[in-house]
C-alpha positions as a Markdown table, in Angstrom:
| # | Residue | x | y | z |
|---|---|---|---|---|
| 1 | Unk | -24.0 | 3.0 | -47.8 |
| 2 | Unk | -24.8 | -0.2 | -46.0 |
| 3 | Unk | -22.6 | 0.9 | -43.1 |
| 4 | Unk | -24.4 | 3.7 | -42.7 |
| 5 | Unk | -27.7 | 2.2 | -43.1 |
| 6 | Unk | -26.8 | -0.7 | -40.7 |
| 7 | Unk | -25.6 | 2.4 | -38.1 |
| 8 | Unk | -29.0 | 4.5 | -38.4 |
| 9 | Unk | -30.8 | 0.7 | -37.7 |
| 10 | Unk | -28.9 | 0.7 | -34.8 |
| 11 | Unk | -29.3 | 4.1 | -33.5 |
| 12 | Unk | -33.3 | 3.8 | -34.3 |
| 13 | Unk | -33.3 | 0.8 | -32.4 |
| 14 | Unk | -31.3 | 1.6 | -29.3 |
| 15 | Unk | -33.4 | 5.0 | -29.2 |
| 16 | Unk | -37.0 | 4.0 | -29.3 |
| 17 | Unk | -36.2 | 1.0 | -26.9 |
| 18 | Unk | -38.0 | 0.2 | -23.8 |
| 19 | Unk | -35.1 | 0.2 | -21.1 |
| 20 | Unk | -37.4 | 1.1 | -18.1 |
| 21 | Unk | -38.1 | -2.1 | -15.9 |
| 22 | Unk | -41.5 | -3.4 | -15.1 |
| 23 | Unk | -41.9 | -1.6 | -11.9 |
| 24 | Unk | -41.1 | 1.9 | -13.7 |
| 25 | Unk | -43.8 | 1.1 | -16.9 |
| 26 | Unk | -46.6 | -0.5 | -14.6 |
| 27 | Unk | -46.1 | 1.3 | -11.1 |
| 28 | Unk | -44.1 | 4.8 | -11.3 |
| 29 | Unk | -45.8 | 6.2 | -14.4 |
| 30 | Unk | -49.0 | 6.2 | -12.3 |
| 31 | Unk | -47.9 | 7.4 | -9.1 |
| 32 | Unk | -46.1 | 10.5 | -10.9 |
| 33 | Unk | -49.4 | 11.5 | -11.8 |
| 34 | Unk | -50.9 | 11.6 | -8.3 |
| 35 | Unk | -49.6 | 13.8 | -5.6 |
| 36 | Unk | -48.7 | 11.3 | -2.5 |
| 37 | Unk | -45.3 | 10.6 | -4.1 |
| 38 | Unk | -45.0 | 6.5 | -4.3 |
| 39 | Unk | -42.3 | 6.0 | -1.2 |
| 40 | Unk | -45.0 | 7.5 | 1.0 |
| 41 | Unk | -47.2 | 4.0 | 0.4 |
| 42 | Unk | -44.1 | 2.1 | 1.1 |
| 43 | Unk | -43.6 | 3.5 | 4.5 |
| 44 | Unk | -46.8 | 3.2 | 5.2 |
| 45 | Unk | -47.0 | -0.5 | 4.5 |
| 46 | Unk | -43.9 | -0.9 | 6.5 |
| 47 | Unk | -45.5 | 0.5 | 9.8 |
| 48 | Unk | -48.3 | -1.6 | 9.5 |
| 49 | Unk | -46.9 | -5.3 | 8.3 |
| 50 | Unk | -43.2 | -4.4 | 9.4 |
| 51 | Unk | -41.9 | -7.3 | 7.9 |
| 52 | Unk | -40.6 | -7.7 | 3.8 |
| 53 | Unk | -42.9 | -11.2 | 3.4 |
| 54 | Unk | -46.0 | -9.4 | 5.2 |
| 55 | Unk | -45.6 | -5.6 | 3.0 |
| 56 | Unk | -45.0 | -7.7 | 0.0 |
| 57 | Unk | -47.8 | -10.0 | 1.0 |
| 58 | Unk | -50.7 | -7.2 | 1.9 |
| 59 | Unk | -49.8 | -5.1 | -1.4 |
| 60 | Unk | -50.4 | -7.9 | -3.5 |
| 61 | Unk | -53.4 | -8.7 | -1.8 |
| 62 | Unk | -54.5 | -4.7 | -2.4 |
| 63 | Unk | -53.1 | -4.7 | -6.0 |
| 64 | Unk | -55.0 | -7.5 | -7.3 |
| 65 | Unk | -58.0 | -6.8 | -5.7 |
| 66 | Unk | -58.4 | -3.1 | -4.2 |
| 67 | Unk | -61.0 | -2.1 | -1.8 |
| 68 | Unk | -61.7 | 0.2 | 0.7 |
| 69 | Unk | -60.8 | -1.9 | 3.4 |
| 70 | Unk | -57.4 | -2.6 | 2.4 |
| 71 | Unk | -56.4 | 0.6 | 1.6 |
| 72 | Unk | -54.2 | 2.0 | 3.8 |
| 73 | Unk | -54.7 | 5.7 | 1.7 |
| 74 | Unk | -57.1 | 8.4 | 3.9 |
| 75 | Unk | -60.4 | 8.6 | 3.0 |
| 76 | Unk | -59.1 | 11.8 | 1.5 |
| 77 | Unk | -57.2 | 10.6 | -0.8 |
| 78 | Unk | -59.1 | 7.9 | -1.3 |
| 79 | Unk | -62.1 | 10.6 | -2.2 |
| 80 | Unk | -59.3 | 12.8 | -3.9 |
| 81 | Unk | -57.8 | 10.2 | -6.4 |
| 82 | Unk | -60.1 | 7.3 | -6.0 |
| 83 | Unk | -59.2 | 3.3 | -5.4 |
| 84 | Unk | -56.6 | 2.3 | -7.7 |
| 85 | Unk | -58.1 | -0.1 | -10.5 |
| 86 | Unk | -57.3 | -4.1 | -10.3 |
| 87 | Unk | -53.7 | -5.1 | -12.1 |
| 88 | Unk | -53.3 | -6.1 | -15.3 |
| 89 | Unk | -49.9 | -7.8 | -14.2 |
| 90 | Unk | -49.5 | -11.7 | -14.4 |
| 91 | Unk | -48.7 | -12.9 | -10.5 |
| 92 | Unk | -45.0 | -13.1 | -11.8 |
| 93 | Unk | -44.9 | -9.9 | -13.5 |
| 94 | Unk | -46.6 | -8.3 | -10.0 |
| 95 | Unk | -44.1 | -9.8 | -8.0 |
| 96 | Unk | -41.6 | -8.6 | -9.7 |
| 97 | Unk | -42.4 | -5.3 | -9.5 |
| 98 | Unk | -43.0 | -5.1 | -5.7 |
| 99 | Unk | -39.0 | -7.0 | -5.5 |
| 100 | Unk | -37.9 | -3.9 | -7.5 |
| 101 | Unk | -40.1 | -1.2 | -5.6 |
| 102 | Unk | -39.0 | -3.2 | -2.1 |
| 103 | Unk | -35.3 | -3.0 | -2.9 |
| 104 | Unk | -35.9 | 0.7 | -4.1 |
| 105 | Unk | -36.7 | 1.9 | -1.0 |
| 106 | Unk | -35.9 | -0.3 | 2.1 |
| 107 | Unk | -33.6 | 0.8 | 4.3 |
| 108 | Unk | -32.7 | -1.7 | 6.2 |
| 109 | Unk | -28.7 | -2.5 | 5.7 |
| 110 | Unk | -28.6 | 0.7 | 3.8 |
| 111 | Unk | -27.6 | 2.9 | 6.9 |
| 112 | Unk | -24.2 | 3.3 | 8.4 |
């Protein structure tokens, strides 16, 4: 009886467990919801900054404080969607998310 007690603990725990990282809870969930899949903001960043440090740099910027003027969405989608709402991430948390959505789709050293 305990064995089997101690296994259904186990598989409860393992199933209802938060494996998703903070970039998937805080960013993705979001951006599935809106139809400009997420990539499409990180190209976007990359043409204008062109640099990891200066992308990084000009989305925090935007996340923490998001206006009009740093956008880099059309006034469509701007109009569409509206301006994303300020973070509720700590500084650390933020920046972790943006290594994590960086390294998800930079393509530098990841051609042949």
């Amino acid at each position: 009886m305990v064995r089997i007690t101690l296994f259904l603990i186990l598989i409860f725990t393992f199933s209802f467990s938060n494996s998703k990282n903070i970039y998937e809870r805080n960013c993705v969930t979001c951006h599935n919801r809106i139809s400009v899949t997420i990539d499409k903001y990180f190209y976007r960043y990359l043409l204008e900054y062109s640099s990891e440090e200066e992308v990084k740099k000009a989305m925090f910027e935007f996340i923490k404080n998001p206006t009009k003027e740093k956008s880099l969405m059309s006034e469509a989608l701007i109009k569409r969607f509206g301006l994303k709402k300020k973070t509720r991430l700590s500084d650390k948390e933020l920046k972790e998310a943006l290594d994590i959505y960086w390294d998800e789709y930079n393509l530098f050293g990841k051609l042949k």
